[in-house]
C-alpha positions as CSV (number, residue, x, y, z in Angstrom):
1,X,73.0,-36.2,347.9
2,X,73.4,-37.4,344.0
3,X,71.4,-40.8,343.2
4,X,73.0,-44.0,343.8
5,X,72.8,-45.9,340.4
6,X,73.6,-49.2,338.9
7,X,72.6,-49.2,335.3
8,X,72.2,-52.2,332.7
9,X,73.1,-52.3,328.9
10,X,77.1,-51.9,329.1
11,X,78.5,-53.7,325.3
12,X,82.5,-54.6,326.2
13,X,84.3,-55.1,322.9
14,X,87.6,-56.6,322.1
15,X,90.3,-53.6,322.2
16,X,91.4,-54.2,318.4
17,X,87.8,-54.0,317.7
18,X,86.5,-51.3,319.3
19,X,89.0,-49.1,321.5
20,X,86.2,-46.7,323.5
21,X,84.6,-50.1,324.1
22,X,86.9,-51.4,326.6
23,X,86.0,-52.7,330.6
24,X,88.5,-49.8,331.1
25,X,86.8,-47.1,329.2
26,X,83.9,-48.6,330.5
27,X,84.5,-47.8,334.2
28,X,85.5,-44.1,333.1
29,X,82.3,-43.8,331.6
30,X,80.9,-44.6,335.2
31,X,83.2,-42.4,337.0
32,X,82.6,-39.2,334.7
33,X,78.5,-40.1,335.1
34,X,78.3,-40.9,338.7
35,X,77.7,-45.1,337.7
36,X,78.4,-47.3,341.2
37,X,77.5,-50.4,338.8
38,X,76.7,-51.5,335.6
39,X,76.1,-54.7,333.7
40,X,78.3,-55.3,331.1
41,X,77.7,-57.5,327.7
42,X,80.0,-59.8,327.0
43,X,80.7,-59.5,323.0
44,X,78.9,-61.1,320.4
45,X,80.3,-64.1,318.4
46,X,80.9,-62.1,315.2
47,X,82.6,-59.6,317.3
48,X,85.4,-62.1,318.6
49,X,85.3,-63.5,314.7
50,X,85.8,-59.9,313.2
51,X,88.3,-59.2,315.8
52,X,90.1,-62.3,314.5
53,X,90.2,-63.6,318.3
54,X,89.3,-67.7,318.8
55,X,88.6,-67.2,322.6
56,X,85.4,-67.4,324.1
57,X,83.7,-64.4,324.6
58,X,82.2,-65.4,327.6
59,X,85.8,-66.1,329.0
60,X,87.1,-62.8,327.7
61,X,84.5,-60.9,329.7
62,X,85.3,-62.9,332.9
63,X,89.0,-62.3,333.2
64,X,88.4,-58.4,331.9
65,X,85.9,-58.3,335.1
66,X,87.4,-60.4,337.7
67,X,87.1,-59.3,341.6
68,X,85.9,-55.7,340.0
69,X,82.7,-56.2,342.4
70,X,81.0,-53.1,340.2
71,X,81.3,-55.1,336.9
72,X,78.6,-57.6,336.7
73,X,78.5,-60.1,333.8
74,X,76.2,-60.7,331.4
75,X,77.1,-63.8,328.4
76,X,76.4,-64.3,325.2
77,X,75.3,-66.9,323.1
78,X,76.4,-68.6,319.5
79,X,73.1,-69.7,317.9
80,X,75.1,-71.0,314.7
81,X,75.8,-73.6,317.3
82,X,73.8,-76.7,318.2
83,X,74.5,-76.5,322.2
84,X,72.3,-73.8,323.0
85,X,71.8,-75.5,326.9
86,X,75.0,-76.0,327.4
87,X,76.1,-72.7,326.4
88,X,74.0,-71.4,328.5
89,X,75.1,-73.3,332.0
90,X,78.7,-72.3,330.7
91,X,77.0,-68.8,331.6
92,X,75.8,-69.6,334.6
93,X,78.9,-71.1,335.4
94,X,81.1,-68.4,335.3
95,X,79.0,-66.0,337.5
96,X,77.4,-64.2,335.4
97,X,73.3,-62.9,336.4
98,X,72.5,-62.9,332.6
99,X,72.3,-63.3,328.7
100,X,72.1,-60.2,326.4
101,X,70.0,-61.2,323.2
102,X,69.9,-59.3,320.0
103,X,67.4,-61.2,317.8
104,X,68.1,-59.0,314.7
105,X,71.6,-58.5,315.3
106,X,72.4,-62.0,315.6
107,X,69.4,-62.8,313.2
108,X,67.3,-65.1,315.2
109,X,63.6,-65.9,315.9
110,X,62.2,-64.6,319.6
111,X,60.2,-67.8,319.2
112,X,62.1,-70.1,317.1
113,X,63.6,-73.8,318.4
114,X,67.0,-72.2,319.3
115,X,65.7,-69.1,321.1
116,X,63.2,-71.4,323.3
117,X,66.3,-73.9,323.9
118,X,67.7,-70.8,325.3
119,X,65.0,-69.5,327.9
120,X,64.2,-73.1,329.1
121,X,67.7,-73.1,330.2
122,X,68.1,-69.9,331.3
123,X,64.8,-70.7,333.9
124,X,66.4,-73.2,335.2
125,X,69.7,-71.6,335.8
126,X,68.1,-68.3,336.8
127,X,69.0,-66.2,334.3
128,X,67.8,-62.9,333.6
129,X,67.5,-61.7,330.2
130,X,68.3,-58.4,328.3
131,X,66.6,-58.2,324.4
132,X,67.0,-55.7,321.9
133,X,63.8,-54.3,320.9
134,X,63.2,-51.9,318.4
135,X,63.7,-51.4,314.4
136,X,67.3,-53.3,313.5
137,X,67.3,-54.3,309.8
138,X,66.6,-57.8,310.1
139,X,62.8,-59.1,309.1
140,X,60.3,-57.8,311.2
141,X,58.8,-61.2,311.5
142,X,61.4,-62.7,313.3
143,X,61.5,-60.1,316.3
144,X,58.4,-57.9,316.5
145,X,57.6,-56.9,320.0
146,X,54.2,-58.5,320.0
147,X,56.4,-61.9,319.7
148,X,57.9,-60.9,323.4
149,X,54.7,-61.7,324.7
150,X,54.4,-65.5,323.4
151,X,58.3,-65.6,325.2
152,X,56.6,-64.8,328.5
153,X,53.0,-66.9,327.5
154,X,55.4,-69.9,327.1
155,X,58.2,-69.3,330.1
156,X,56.2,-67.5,333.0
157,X,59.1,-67.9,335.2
158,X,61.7,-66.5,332.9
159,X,62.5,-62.7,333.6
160,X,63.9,-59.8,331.0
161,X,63.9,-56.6,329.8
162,X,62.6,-55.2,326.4
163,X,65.4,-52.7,325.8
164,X,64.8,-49.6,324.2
165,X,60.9,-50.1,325.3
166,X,60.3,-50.8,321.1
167,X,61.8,-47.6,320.3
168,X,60.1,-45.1,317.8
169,X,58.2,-47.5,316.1
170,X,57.3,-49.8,318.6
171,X,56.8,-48.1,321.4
172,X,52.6,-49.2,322.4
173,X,53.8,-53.0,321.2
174,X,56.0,-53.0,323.8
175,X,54.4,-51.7,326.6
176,X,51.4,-53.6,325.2
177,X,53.6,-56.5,326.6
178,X,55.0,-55.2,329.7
179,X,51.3,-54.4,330.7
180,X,50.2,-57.6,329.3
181,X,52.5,-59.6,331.8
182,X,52.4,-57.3,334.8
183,X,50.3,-59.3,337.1
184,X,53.0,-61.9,338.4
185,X,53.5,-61.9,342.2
186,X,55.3,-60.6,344.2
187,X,56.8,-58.7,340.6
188,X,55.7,-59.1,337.3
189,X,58.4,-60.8,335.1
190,X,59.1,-57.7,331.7
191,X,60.9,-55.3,332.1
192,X,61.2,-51.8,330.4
193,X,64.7,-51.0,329.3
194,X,65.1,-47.7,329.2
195,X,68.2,-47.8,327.2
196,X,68.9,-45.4,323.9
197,X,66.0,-43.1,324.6
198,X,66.8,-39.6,322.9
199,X,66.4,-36.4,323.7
200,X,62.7,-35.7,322.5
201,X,63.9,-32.6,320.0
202,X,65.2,-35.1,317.6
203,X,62.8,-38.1,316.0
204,X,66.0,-40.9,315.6
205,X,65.0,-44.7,316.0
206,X,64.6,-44.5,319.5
207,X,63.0,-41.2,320.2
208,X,60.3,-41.6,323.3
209,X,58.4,-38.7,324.7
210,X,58.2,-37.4,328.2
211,X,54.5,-38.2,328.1
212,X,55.1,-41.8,326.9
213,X,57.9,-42.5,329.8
214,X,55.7,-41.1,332.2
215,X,52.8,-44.2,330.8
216,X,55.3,-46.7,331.6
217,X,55.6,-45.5,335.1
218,X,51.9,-45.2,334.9
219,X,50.5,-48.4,333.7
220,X,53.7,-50.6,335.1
221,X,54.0,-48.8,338.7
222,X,57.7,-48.1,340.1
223,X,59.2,-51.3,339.8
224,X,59.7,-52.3,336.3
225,X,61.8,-50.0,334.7
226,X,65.4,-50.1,334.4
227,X,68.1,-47.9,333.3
228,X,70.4,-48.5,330.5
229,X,73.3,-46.7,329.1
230,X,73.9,-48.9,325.6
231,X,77.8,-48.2,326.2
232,X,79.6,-47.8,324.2
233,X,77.4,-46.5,321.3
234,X,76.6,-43.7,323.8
235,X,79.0,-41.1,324.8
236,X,79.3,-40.4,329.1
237,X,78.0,-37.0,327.1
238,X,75.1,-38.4,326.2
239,X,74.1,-41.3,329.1
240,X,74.5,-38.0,331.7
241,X,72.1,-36.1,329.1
242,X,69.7,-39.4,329.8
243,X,70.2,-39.5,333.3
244,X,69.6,-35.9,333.7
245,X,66.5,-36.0,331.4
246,X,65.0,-39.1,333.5
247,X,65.4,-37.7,336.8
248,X,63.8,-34.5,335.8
249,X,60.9,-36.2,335.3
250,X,57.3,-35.9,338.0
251,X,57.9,-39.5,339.3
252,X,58.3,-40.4,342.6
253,X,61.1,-41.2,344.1
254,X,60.4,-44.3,344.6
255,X,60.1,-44.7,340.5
256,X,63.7,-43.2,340.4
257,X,65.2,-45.4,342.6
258,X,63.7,-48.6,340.8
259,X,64.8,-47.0,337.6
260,X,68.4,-46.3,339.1
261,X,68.9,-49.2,340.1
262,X,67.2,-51.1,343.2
263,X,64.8,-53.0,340.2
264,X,67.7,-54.5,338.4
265,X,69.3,-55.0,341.8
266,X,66.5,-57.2,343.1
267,X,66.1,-59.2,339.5
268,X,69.5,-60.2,339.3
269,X,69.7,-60.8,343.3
270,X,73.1,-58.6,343.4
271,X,73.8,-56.4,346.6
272,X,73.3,-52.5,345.5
């Protein structure tokens, strides 16, 4: 019988924008890899800008994933705005479980004014979320992983993922965190995204070793990993390659099924 999964890390782009970024192409994706639900990004406010589309993202994403009980939302957030709190109950508003952040992308400090306006929120409306980690062009100062840990020293109760588990480069940072923040009850409040890992034969940005996923499982136990695909930059090719690669692994089954799915299922308090 083939794993049940529901994986995290879907970005939906505008059609003019992006045309294999779709919600439809999307759910092909899922259907050619076996997905039974994902967690799809709602685009980013440049996106929408270079798109030349004056909706709101968060909107868009809604009506795209209306009543499609396999789609779950994730927003968004505008920091070159002022109303970082109320952007963020707008989220919650609309359904959705979560916010995807991209401190580099959307050139940010993980502990600047705006960012912490952001999680304080996001406790209160129990919101999980999903950062970029990982080399992205931007200074390093503004997003190093080490930083993750002042985000969880300052909001114990707010939960998320470190995507890409730091990548090449920051792999041990990274974990360093996870580990650092593991001894919440009943479950420890980082998460390890793994989203984007390559195939260990070729060193890109976010090569990780067998030996290193199989230190996550170690030093985190079972239930703080989750799968990501990082749609659409990731052919169904490629995410099955991923999917392949993790459950060839010598983990328990227990570790794959939290990995599959039942981790983010229970974080974001969906049925799965």
């Amino acid at each position: 019988m083939s794993r049940r999964i529901f994986a995290n890390h879907c970005h939906i782009y505008p059609k003019g924008h992006r045309r294999n970024g779709t919600v439809d192409t999307l759910k092909a994706v899922m259907e050619e890899c076996g997905i039974e639900k994902a967690v799809a990004f709602a685009p980013f406010p440049h996106v929408m800008k270079d798109a030349g589309l004056t909706q709101d993202r968060n909107e868009y994403l809604a009506r795209q994933i209306t009543n499609d009980e396999r789609i779950v939302g994730f927003g968004t957030v505008d920091f070159d705005r002022d109303d970082i709190a109320d952007q963020v109950r707008h989220i919650a508003s609309l359904g959705f479980k979560g916010i995807k952040v991209h401190p580099a992308a959307q050139e940010i400090s993980v502990v600047g004014e705006k960012a912490f306006a952001l999680y304080a929120e996001a406790v209160e409306q129990g919101l999980f979320l999903s950062f970029h980690t990982g080399l992205h062009w931007y200074r390093l100062k503004e997003y190093h992983p080490i930083l993750f840990d002042e985000v969880a020293w300052h909001f114990p109760e707010l939960k998320f993922s470190m995507e890409h588990i730091g990548g090449y480069h920051f792999f041990r940072d990274a974990l360093a965190v996870i580990c650092n923040n593991s001894r919440h009850e009943p479950h420890a409040n980082v998460y390890a995204g793994w989203t984007s890992i390559a195939d260990t034969g070729k060193k890109d940005l976010w090569s990780l070793s067998d030996d290193e996923l199989l230190t996550v499982i170690q030093q985190t136990g079972p239930e703080q990993s989750i799968f990501g695909t990082d749609f659409p930059f990731k052919s169904a090719k490629r995410i099955q390659a991923a999917i392949d690669r993790f459950e060839a692994l010598p983990i328990s089954e227990e570790a794959k099924n939290g990995l599959f799915g039942q981790n983010l299922a229970r974080v974001l308090g969906v049925e799965f």
